[in-house]
C-alpha positions as CSV (number, residue, x, y, z in Angstrom):
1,X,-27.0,-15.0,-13.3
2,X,-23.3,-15.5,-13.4
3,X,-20.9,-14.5,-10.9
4,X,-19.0,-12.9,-13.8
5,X,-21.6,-10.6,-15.3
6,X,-19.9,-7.4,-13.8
7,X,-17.3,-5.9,-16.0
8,X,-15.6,-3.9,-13.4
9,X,-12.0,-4.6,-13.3
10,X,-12.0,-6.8,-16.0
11,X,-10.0,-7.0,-19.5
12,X,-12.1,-6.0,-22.4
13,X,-14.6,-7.8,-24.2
14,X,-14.0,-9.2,-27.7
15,X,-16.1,-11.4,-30.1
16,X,-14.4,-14.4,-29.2
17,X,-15.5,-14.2,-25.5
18,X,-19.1,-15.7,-26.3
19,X,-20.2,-17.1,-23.0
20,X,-19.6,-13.4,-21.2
21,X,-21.1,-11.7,-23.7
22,X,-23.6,-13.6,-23.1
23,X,-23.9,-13.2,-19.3
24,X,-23.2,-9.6,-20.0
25,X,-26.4,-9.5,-22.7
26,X,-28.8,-11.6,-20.1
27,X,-28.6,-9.0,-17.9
28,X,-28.2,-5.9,-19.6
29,X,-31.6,-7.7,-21.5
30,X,-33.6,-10.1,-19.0
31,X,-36.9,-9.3,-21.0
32,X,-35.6,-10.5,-23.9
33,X,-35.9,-13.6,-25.5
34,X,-32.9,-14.6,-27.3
35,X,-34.4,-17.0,-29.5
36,X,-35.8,-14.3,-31.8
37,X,-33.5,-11.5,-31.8
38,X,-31.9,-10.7,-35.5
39,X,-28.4,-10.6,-35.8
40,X,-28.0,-7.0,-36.8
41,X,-29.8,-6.4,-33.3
42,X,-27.4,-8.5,-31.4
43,X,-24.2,-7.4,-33.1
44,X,-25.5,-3.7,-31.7
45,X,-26.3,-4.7,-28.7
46,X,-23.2,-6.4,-27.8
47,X,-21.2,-3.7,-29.3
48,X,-22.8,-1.3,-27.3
49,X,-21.8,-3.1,-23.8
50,X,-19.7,-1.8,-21.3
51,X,-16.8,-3.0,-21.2
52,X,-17.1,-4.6,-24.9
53,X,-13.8,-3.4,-27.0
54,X,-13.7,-4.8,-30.0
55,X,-14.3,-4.3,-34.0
56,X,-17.3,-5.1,-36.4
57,X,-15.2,-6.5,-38.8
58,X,-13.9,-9.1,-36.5
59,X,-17.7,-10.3,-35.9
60,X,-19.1,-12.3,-38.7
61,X,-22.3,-15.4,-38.3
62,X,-20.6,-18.1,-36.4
63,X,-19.6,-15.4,-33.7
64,X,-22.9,-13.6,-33.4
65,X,-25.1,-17.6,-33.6
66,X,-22.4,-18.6,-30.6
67,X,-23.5,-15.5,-28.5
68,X,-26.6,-16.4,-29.2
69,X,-26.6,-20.0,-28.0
70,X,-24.9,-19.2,-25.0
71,X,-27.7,-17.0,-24.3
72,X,-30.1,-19.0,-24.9
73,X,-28.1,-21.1,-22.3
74,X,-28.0,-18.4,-20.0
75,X,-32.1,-17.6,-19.8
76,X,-32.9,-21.1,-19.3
């Protein structure tokens, strides 16, 4: 768990911001394994974080596999 993970006082999340996305998703999620979520479940997960400010159209498969990498990361 990352010292970071709280969004509290902190500039908005966008796309580009894989690795606190995924701190933010490893703890909003810690049952989950990220290794088998689909990508339409991750882009509506992330977009439905607090503190995440950004548009779908900016997401695309590079951004969403990133998030999930760093995830992946993040559990192990």
């Amino acid at each position: 768990m990352s010292a970071l993970s709280s969004t509290k006082n902190q500039t908005p999340m966008k796309w580009t911001e894989t690795q606190r996305i995924a701190e933010e998703l490893y703890d909003a999620h810690p049952e989950i394994d990220p290794k088998t979520i689909r990508f339409t479940d991750l882009m509506q997960w992330v977009m439905a974080l607090d503190g995440f400010d950004d548009s779908e159209s900016h997401c695309g498969e590079k951004i969403l596999e990133a998030i999930q990498l760093a995830w992946i990361d993040e559990a192990a």
